[in-house]
N, C-alpha and C positions, 0 to 999 in steps of 0.2 A: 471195223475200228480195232487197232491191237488193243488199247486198252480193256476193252469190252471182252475180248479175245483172252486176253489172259486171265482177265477177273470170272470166269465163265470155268476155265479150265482149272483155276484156283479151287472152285466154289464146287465144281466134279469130284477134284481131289479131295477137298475136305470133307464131302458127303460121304462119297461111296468108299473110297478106301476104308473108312473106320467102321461101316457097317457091313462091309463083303465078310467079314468075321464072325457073324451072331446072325443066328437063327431067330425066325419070328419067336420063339417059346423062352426067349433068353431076357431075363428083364433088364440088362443094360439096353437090349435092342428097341423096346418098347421106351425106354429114359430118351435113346436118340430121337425118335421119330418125333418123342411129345416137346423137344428142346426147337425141332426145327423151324416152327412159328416164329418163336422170339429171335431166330438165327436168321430167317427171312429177314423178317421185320426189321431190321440191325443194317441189312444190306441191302435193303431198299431204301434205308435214309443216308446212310454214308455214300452210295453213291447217287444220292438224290432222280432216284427212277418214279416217273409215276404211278407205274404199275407193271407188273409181272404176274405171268401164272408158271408153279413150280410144281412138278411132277416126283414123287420117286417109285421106281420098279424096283422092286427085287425078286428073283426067283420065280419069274412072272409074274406076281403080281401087284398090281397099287397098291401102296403103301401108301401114298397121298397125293391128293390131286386138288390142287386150289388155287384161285385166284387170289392178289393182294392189291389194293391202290388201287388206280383210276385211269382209264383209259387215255385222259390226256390232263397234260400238267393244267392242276387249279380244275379241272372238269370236276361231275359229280357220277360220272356213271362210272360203276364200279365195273373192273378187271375179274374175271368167273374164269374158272377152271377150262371151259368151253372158249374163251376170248380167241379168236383169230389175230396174229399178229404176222405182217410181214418177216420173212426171214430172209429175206435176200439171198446171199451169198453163202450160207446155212445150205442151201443146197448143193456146192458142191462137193459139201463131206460128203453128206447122200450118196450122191457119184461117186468119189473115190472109193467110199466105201461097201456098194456094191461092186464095184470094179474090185477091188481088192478081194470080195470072196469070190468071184467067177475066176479069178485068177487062182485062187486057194483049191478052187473045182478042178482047174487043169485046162478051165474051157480057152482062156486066154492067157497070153505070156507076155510079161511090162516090155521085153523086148521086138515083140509083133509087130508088123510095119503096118499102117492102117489100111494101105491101101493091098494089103492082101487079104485083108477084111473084108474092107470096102472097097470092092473095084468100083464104085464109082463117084469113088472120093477126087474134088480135085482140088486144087492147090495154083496158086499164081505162077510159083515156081516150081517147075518138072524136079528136078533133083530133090527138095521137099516132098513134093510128092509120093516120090519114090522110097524114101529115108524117113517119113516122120515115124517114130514109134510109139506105142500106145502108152507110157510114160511120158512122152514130150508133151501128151495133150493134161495132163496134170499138173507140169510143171512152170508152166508161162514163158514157154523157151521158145516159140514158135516160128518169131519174127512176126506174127501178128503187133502192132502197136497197141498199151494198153486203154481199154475198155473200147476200141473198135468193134462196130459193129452190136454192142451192147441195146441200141435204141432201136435200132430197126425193128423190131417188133412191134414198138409204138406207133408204127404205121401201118399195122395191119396184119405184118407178115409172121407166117409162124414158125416152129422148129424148120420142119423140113424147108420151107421155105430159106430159111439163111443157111442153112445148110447149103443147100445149091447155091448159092451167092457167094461160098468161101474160094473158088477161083477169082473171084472179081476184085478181091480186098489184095491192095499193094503191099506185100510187106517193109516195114520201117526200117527193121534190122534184122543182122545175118542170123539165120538158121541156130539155136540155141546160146546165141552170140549175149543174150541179154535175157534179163528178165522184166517183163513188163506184164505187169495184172490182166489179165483176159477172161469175158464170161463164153463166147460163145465158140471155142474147142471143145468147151465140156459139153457141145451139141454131138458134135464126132464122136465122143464117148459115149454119151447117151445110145447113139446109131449103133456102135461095138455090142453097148451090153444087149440090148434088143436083139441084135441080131442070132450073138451066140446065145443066150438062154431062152429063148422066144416067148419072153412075160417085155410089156412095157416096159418103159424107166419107171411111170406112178405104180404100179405092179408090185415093182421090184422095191421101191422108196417102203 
């Protein structure tokens, strides 16, 4: 949801920027942390959320970890620091974001063709195949259609499985011709970082 997207990135900015400044020993630092209840509180009603759990790290360590509100709207069971919440799509910063330091490593370059990766990467179209580069899989420029291929899982099947199945998907439109939302290229990346840094994707998350 952009909305959710922005008010998140809002809510990063307003946090961390003003406390990257002061050390635990600084008592403006200490006024911050003890303000961020009521600052929660404030942004769990305005945008009318049931419940959230809020984290902050600094300098390694928790600084605060707690849950607020209630696992579902009008429910009574309370939201705990521990709460498991779907993230969706949340993971694929994860991805980029490990992709981005093995790239910082040296191990991968955004302009690498996949399939010199993965030779046994395939694709519908030969020319794609040949051309995609490990940028394009970040970008939703694929010519996959968007959220294709997204449910197959719910049948059963898993990473590697659709994995092998992305020859079989038609693409809709030309080769970075468009942008259309996609979840499971960021399976092809997942395959990259595995490969080059030999820890998991969960490893590496």
């Amino acid at each position: 949801c952009p909305v959710l997207k922005s008010f998140f990135s809002f809510l990063l900015a307003v946090l961390f920027v003003p406390m990257a400044g002061y050390s635990q020993n600084d008592c403006c630092y200490d006024d911050i942390v003890n303000s961020l209840d009521e600052y929660v509180e404030q942004v769990k009603r305005d945008w009318r959320i049931p419940g959230m759990a809020f984290s902050v790290i600094k300098d390694g360590n928790v600084v605060l970890s707690k849950g607020y509100g209630v696992n579902v709207m009008g429910g009574d069971s309370k939201v705990g620091e521990n709460t498991i919440f779907q993230i969706g799509s949340v993971s694929k910063s994860f991805t980029a974001a490990v992709m981005a330091s093995i790239v910082d490593e040296g191990l991968v370059s955004w302009s690498d063709t996949v399939k010199n990766i993965l030779p046994d990467f395939d694709w519908k179209d030969n020319y794609v195949e040949e051309n995609m580069l490990v940028q394009d899989l970040m970008t939703h420029k694929t010519g996959i259609g968007g959220q294709v291929g997204t449910y197959i899982p719910n049948l059963g099947y898993d990473r590697d499985d659709v994995y092998k199945m992305l020859g079989l998907l038609k693409p809709v439109y030309s080769f970075r011709g468009d942008y259309q939302y996609n979840n499971i290229t960021f399976i092809i990346a997942e395959k990259i970082i595995e490969k080059e840094n030999g820890k998991s994707w969960e490893e590496n998350v």
